[in-house]
N, CA, C and O atoms as CSV, one atom per row, in Angstrom:
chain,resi,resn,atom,element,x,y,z
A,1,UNK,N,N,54.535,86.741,60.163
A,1,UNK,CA,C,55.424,87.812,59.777
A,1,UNK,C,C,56.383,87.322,58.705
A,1,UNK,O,O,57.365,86.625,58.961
A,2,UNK,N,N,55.979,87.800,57.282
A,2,UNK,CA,C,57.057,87.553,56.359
A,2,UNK,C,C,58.193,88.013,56.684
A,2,UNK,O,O,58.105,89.120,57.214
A,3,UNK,N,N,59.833,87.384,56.525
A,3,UNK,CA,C,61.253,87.621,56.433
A,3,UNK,C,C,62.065,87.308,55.208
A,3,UNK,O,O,61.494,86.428,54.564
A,4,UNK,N,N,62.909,87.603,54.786
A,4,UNK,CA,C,63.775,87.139,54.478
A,4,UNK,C,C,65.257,87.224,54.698
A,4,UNK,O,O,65.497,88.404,54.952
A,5,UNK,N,N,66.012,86.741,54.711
A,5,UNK,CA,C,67.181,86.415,55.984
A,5,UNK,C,C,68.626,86.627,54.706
A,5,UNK,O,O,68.329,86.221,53.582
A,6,UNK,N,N,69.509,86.985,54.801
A,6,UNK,CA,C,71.004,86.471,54.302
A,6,UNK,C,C,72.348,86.979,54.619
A,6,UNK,O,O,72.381,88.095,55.136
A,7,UNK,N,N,73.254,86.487,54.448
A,7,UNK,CA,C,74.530,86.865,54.750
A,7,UNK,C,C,74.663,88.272,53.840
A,7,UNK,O,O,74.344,88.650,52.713
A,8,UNK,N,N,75.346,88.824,55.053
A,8,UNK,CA,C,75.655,90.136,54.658
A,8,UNK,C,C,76.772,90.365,55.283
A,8,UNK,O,O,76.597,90.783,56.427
A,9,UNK,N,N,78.126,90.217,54.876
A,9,UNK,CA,C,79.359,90.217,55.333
A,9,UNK,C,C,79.973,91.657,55.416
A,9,UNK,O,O,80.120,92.190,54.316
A,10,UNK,N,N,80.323,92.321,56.407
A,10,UNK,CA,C,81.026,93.425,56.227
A,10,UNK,C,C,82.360,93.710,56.345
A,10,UNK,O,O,83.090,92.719,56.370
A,11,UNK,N,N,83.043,95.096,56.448
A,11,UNK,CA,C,84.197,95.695,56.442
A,11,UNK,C,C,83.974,96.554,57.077
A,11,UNK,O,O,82.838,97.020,56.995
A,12,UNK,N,N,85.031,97.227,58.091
A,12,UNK,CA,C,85.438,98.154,58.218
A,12,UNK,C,C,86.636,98.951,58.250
A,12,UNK,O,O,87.783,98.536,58.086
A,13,UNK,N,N,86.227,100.265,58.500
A,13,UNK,CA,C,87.505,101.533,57.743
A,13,UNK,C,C,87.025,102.462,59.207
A,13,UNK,O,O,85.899,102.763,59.603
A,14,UNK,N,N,88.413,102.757,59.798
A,14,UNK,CA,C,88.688,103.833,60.488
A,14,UNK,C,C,88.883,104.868,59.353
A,14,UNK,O,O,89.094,104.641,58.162
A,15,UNK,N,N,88.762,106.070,60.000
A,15,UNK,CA,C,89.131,107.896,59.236
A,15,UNK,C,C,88.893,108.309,60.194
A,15,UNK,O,O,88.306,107.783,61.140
A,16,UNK,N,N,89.590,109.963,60.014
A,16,UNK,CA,C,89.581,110.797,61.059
A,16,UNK,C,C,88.373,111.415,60.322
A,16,UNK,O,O,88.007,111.502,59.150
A,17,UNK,N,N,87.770,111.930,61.924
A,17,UNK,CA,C,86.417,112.294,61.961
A,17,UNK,C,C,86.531,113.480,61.205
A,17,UNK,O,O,87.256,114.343,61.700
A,18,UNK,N,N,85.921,113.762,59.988
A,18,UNK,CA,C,85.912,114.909,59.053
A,18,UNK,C,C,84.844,115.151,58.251
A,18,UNK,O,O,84.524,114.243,57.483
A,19,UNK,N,N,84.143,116.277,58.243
A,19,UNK,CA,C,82.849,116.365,57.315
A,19,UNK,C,C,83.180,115.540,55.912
A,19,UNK,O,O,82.195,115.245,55.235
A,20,UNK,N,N,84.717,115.076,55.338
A,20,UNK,CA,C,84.224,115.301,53.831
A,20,UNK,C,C,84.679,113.310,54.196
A,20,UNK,O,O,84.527,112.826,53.074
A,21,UNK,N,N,84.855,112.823,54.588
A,21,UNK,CA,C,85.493,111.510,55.208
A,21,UNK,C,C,84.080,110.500,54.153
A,21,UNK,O,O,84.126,109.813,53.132
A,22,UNK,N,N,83.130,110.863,54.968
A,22,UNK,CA,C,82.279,109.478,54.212
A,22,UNK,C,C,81.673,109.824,52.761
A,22,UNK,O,O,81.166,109.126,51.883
A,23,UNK,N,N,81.935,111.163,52.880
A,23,UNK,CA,C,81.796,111.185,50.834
A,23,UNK,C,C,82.667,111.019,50.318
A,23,UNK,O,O,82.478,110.413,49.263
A,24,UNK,N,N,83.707,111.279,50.534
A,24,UNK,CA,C,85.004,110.477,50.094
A,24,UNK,C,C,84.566,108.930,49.906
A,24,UNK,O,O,84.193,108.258,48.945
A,25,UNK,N,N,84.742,108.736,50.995
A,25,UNK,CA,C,84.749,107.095,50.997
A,25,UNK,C,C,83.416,106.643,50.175
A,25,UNK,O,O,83.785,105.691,49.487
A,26,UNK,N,N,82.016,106.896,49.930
A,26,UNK,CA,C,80.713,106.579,49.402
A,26,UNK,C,C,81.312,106.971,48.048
A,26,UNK,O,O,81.370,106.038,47.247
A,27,UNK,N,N,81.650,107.849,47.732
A,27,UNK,CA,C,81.837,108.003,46.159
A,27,UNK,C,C,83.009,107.041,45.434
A,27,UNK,O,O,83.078,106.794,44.230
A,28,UNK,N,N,83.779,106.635,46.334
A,28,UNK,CA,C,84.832,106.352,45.763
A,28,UNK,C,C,84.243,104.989,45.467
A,28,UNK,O,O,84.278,104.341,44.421
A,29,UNK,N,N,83.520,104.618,47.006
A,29,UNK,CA,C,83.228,102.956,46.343
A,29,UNK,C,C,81.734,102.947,45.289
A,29,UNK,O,O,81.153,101.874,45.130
A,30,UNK,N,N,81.378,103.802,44.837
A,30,UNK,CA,C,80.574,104.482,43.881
A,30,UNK,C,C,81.330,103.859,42.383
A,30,UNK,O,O,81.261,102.818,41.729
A,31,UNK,N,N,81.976,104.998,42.309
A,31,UNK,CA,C,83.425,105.145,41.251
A,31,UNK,C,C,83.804,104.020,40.336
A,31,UNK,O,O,83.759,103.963,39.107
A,32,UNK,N,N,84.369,102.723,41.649
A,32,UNK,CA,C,84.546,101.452,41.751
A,32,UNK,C,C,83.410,100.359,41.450
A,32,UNK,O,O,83.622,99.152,41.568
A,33,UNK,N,N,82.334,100.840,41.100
A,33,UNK,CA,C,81.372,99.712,41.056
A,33,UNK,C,C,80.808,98.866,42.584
A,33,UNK,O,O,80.379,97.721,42.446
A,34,UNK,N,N,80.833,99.353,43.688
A,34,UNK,CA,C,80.764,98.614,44.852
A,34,UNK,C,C,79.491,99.080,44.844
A,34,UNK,O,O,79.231,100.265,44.636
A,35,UNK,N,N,78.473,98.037,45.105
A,35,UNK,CA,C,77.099,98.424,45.530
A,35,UNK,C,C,76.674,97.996,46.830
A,35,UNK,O,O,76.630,96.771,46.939
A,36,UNK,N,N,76.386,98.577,47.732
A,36,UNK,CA,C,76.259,98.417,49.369
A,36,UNK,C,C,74.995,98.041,49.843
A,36,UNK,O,O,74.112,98.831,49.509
A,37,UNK,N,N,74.587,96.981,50.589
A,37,UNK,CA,C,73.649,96.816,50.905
A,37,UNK,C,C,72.694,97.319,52.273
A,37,UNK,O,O,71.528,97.151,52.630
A,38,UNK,N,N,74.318,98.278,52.990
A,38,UNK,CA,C,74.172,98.944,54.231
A,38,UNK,C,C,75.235,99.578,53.995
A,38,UNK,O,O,76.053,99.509,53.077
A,39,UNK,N,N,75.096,100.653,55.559
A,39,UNK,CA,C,76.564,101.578,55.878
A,39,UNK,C,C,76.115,102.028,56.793
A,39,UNK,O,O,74.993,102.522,56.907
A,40,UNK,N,N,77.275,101.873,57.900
A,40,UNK,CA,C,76.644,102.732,58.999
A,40,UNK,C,C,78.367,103.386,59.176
A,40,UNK,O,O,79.409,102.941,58.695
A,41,UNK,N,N,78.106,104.752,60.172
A,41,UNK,CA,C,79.213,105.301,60.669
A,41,UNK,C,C,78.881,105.736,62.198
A,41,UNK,O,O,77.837,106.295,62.534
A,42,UNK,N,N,80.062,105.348,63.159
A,42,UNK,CA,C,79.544,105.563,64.794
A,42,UNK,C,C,81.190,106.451,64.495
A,42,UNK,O,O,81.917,106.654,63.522
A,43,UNK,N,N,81.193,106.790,65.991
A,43,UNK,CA,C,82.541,107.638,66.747
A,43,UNK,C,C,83.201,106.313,66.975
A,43,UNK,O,O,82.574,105.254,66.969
A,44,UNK,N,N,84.751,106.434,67.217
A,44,UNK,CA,C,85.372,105.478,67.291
A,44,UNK,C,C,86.175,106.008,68.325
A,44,UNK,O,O,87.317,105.550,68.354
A,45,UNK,N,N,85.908,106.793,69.126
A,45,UNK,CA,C,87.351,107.702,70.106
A,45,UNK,C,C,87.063,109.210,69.489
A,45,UNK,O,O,86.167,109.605,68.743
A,46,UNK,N,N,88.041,109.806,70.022
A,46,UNK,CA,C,88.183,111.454,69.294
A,46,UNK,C,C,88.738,111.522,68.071
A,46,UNK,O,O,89.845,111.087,67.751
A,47,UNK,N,N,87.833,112.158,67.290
A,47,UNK,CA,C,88.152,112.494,66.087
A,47,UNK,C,C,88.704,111.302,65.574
A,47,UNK,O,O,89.930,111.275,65.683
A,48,UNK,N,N,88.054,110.021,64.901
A,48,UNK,CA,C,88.169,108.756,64.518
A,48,UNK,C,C,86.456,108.518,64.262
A,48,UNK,O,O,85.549,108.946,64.975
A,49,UNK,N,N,86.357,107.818,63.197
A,49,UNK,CA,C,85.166,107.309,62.909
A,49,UNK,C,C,85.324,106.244,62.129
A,49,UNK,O,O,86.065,106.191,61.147
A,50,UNK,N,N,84.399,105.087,62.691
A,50,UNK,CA,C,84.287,104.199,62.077
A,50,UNK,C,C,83.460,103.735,61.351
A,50,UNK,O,O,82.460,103.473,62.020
A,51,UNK,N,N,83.300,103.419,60.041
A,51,UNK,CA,C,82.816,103.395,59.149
A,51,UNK,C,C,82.725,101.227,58.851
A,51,UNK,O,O,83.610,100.375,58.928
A,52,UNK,N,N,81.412,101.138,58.563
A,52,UNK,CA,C,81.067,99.963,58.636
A,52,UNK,C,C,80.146,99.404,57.409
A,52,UNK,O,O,78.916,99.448,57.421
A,53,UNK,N,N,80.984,98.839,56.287
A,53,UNK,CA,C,80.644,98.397,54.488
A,53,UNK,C,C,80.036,97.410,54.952
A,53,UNK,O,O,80.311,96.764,55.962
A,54,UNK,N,N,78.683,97.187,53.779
A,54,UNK,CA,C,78.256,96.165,53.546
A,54,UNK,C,C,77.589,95.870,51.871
A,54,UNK,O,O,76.486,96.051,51.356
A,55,UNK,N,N,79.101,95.248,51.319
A,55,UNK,CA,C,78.895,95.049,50.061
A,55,UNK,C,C,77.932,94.093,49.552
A,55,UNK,O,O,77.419,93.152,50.158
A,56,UNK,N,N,77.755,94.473,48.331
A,56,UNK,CA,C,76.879,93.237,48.108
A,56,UNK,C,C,77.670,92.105,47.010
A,56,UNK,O,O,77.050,91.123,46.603
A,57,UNK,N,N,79.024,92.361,46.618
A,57,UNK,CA,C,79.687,91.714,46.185
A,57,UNK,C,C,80.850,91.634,46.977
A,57,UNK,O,O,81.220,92.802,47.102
A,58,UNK,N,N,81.634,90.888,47.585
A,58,UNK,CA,C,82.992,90.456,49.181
A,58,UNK,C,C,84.157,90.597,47.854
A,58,UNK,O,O,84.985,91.505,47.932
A,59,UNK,N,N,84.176,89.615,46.591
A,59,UNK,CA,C,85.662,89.601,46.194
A,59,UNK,C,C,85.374,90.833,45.522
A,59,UNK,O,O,86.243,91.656,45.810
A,60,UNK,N,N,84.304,91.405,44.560
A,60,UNK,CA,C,84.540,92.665,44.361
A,60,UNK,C,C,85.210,93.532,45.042
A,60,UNK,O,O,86.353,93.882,44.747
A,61,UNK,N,N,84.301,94.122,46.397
A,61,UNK,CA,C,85.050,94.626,47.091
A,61,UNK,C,C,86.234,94.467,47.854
A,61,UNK,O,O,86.666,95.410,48.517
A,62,UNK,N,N,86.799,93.368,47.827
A,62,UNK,CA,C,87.977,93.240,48.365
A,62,UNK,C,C,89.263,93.747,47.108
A,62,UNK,O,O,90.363,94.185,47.447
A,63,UNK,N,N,88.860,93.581,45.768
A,63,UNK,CA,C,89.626,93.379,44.670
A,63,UNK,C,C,89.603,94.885,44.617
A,63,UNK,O,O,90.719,95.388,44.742
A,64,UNK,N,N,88.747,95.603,44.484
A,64,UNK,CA,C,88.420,97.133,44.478
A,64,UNK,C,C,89.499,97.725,45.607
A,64,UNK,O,O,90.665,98.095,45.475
A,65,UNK,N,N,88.688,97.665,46.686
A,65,UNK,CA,C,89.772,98.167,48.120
A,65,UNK,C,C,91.298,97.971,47.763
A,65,UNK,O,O,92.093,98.893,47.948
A,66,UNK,N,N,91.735,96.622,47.193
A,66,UNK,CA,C,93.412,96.634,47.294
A,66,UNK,C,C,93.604,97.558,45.959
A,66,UNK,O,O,94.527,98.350,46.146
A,67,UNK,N,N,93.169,97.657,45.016
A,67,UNK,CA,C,93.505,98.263,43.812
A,67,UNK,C,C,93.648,99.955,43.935
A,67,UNK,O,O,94.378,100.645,43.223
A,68,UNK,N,N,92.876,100.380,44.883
A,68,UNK,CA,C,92.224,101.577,45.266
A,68,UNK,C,C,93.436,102.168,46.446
A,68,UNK,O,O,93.901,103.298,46.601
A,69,UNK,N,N,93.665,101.038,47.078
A,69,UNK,CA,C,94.660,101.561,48.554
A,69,UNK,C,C,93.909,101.762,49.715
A,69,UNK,O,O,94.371,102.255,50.744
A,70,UNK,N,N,92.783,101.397,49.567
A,70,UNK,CA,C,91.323,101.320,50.489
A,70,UNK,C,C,92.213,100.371,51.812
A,70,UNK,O,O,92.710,99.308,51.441
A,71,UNK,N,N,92.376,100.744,53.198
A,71,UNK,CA,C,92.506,99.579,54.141
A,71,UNK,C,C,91.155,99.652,54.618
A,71,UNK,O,O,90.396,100.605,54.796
A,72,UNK,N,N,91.011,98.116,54.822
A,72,UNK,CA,C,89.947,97.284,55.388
A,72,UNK,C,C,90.418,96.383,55.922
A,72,UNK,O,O,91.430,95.742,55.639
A,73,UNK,N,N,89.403,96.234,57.079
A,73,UNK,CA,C,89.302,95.161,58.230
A,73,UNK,C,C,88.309,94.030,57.780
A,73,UNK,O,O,87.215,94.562,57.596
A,74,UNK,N,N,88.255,92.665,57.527
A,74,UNK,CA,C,87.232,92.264,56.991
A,74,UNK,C,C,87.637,91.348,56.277
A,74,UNK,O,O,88.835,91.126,56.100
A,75,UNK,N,N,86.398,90.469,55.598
A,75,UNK,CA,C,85.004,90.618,56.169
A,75,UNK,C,C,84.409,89.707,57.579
A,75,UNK,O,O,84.925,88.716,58.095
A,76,UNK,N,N,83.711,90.110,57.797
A,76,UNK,CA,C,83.232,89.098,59.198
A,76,UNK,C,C,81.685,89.093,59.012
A,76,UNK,O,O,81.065,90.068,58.590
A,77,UNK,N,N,81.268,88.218,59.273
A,77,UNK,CA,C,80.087,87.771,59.170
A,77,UNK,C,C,78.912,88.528,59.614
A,77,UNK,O,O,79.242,88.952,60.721
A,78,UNK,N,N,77.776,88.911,59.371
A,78,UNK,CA,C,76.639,89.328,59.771
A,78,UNK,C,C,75.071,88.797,59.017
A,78,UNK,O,O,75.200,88.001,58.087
A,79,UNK,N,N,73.811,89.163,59.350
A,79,UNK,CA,C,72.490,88.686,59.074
A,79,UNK,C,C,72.008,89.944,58.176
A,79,UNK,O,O,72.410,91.052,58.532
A,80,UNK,N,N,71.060,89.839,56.881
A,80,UNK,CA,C,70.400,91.215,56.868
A,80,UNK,C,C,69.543,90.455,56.882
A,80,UNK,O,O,69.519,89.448,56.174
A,81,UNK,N,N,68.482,90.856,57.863
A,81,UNK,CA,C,66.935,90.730,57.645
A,81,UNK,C,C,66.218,91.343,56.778
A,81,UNK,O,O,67.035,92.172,56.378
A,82,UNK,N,N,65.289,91.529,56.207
A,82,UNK,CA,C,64.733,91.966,55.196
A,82,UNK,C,C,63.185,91.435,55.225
A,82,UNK,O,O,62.998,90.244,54.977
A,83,UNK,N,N,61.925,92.391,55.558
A,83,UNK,CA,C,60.797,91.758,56.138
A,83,UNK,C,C,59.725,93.146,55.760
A,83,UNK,O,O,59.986,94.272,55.335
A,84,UNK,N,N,58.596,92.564,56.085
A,84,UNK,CA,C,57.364,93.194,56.377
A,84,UNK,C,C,57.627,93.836,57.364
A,84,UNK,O,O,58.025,93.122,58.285
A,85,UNK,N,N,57.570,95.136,57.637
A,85,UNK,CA,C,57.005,95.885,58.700
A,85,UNK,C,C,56.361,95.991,59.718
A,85,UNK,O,O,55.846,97.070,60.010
A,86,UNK,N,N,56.206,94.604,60.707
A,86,UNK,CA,C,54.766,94.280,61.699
A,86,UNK,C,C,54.859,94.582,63.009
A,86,UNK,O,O,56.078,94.757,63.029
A,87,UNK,N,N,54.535,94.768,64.058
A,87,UNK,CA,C,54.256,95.172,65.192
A,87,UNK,C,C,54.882,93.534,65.505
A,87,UNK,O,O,54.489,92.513,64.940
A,88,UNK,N,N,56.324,93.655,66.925
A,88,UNK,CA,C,57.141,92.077,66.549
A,88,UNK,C,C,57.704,91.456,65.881
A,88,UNK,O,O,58.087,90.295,66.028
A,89,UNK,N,N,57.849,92.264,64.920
A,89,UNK,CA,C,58.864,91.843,63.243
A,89,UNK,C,C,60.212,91.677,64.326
A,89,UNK,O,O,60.421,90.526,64.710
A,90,UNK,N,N,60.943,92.537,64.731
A,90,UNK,CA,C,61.996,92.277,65.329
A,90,UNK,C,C,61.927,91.308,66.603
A,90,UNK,O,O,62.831,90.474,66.639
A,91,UNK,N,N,61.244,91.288,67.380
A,91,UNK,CA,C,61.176,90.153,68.466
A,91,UNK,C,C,60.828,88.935,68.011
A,91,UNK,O,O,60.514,88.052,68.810
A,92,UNK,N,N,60.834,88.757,66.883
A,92,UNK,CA,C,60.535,87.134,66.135
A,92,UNK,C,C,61.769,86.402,65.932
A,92,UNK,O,O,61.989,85.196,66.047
A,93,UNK,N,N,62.754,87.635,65.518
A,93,UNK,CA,C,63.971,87.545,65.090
A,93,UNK,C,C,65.039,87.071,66.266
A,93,UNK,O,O,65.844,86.143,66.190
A,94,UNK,N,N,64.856,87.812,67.175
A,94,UNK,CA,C,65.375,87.816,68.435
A,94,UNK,C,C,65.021,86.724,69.038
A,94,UNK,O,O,65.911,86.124,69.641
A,95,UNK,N,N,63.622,86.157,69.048
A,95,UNK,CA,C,63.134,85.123,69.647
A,95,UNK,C,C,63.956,83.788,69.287
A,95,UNK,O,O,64.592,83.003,69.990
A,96,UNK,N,N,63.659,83.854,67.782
A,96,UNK,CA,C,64.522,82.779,67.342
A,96,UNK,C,C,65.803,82.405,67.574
A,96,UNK,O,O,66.171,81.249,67.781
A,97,UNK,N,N,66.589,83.517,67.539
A,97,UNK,CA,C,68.032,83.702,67.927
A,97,UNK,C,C,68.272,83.236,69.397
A,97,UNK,O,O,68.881,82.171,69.497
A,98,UNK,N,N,67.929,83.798,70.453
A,98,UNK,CA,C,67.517,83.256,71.792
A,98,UNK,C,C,67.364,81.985,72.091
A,98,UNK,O,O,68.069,81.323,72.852
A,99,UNK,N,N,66.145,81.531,71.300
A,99,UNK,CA,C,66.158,79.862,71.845
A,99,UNK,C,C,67.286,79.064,71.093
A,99,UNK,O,O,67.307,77.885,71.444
A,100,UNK,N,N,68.214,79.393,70.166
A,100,UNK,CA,C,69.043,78.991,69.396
A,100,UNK,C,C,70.377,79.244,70.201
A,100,UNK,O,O,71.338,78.674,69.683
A,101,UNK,N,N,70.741,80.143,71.633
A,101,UNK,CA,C,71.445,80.627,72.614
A,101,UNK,C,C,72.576,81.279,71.467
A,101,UNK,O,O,73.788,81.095,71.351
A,102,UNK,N,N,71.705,82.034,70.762
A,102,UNK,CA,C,72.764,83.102,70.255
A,102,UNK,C,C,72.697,84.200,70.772
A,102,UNK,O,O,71.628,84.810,70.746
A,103,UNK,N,N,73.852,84.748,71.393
A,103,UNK,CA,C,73.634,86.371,71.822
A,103,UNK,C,C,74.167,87.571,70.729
A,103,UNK,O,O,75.330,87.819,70.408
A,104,UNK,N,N,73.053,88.151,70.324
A,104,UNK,CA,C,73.296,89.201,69.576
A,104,UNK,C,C,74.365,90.171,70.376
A,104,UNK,O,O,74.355,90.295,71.600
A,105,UNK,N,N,75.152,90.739,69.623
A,105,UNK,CA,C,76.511,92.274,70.561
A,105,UNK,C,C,75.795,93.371,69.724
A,105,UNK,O,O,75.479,94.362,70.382
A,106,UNK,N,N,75.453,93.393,68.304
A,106,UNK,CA,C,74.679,94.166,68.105
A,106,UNK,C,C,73.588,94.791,67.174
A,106,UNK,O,O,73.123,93.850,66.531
A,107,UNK,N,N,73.127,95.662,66.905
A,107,UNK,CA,C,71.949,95.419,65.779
A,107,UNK,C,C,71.663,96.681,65.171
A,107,UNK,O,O,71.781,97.480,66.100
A,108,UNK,N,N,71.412,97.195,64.335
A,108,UNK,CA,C,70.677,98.751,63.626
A,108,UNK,C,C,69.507,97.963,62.812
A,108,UNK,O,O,69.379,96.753,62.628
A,109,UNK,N,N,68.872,98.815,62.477
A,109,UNK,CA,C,67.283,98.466,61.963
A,109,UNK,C,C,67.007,99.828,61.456
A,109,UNK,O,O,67.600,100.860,61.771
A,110,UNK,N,N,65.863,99.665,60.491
A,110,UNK,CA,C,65.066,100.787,60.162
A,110,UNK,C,C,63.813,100.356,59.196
A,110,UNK,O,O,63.813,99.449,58.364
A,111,UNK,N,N,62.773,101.227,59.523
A,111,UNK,CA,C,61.616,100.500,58.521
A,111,UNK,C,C,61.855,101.820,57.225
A,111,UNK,O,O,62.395,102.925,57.164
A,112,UNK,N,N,61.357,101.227,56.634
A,112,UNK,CA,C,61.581,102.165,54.702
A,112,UNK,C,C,60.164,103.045,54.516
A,112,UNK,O,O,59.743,103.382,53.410
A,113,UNK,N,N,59.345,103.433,56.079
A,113,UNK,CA,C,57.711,104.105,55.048
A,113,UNK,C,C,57.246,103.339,54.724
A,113,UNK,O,O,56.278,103.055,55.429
A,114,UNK,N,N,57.479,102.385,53.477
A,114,UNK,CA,C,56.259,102.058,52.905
A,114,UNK,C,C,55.866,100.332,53.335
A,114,UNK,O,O,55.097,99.641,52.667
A,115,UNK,N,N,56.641,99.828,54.684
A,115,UNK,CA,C,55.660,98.656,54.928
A,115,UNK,C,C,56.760,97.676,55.316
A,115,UNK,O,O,56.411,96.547,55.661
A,116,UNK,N,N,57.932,97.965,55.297
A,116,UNK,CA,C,59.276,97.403,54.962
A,116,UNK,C,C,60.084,97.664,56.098
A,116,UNK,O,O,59.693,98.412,56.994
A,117,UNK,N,N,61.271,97.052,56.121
A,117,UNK,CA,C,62.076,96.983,57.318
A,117,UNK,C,C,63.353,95.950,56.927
A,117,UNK,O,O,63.305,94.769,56.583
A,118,UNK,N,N,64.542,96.867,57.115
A,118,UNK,CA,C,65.652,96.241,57.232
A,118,UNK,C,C,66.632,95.903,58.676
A,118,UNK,O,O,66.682,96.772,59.546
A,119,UNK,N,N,67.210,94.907,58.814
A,119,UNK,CA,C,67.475,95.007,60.189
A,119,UNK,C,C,69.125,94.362,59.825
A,119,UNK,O,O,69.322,93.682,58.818
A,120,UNK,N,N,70.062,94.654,60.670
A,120,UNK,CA,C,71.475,93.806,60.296
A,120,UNK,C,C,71.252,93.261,61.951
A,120,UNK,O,O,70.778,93.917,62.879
A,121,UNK,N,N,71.666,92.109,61.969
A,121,UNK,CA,C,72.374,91.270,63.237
A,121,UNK,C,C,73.929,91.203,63.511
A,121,UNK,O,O,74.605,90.552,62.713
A,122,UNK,N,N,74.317,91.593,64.180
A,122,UNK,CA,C,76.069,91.006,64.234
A,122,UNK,C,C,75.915,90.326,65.476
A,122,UNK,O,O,75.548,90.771,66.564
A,123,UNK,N,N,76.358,88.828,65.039
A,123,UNK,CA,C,76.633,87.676,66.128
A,123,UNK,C,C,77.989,87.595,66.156
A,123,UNK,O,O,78.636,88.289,65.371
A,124,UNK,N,N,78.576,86.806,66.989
A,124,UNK,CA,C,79.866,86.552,66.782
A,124,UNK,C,C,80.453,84.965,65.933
A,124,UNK,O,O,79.943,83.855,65.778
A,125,UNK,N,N,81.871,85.645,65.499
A,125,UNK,CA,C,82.298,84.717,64.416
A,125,UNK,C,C,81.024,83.050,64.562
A,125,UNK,O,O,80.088,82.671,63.857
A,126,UNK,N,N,81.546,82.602,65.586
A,126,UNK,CA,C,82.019,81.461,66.137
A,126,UNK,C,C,79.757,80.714,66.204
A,126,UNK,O,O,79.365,79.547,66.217
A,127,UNK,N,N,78.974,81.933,66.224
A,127,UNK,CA,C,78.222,81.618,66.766
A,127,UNK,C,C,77.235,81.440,65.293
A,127,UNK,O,O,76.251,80.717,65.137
A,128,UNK,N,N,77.950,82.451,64.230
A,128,UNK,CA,C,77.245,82.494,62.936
A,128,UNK,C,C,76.184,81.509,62.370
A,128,UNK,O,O,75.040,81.838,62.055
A,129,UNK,N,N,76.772,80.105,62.269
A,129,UNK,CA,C,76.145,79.101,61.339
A,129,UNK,C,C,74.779,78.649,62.430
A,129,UNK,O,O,73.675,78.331,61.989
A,130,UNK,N,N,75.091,78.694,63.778
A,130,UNK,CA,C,74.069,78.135,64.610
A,130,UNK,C,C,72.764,79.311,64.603
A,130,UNK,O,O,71.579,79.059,64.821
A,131,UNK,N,N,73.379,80.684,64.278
A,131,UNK,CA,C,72.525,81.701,64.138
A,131,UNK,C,C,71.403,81.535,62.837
A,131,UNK,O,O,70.184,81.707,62.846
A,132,UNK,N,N,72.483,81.061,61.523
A,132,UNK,CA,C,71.958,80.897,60.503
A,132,UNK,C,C,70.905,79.298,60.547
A,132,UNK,O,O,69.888,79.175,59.865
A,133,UNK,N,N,71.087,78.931,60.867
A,133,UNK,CA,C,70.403,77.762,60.825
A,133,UNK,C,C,69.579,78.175,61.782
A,133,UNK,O,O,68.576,77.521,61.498
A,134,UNK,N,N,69.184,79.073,63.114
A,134,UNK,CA,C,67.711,79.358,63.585
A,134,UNK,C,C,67.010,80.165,62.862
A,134,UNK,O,O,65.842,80.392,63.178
A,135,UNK,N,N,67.516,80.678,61.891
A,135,UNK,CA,C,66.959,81.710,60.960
A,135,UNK,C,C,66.996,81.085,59.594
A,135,UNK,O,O,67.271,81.646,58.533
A,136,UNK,N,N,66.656,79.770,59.808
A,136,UNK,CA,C,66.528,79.016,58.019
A,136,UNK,C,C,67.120,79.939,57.012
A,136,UNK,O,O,66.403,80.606,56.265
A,137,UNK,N,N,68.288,79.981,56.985
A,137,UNK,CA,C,69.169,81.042,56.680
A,137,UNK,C,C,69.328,79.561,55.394
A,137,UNK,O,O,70.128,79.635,54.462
């Protein structure tokens, strides 16, 4: 199973839960030159959403956000996987991580159609480099 593995450091941004909240926020870091390599948004409580950057440039976006008035939490460490599409693509990942006694807290994934598959890992701070090094990171 082909992979390829790298740091993908994120941010996050609370907003109140509002239809126009993450186009706001997507355009603006649009606007700004921020190019994202992910984004996810969950519920954070009532009417709160949390919104979760993954730039592909950290001082960009950090230099952007303060210039902008953007608050962010961040960055903290995470994995993007980046792979072939295979039946076990993700339990390879996991496997590795496991015998390496990293415990994943949490993960999103998605395959792209055409054969492909992105996956983010969030380990914790502390556990990162031992993560990266089971993943010839």
């Amino acid at each position: 199973m082909a992979f390829r593995i790298r740091r993908a450091d994120y941010f996050y941004a609370a907003v109140n839960d509002r239809p126009e909240e993450a186009d706001k926020l997507l355009s603006q870091l649009a606007e700004l030159g921020i190019n994202l390599l992910a984004f996810t948004a969950v519920p954070a409580g009532p009417m709160r959403t949390q919104f979760t950057i993954f730039p592909e440039d950290n001082a960009q976006m950090i230099s952007a956000a303060r210039n902008a008035g953007l608050e962010l939490d961040g960055p903290h460490p995470a994995l993007l996987v980046q792979g072939d599409d295979e039946l076990g693509a993700l339990a390879s990942v996991h496997g590795k991580l496991q015998e390496a006694g990293v415990n994943v807290y949490a993960s999103s994934g998605i395959a792209d159609g055409q054969g492909g598959y992105g996956y983010i890992v969030y380990v914790r701070h502390e556990d990162f480099e031992r993560a990266a090094s089971a993943l010839d990171l």
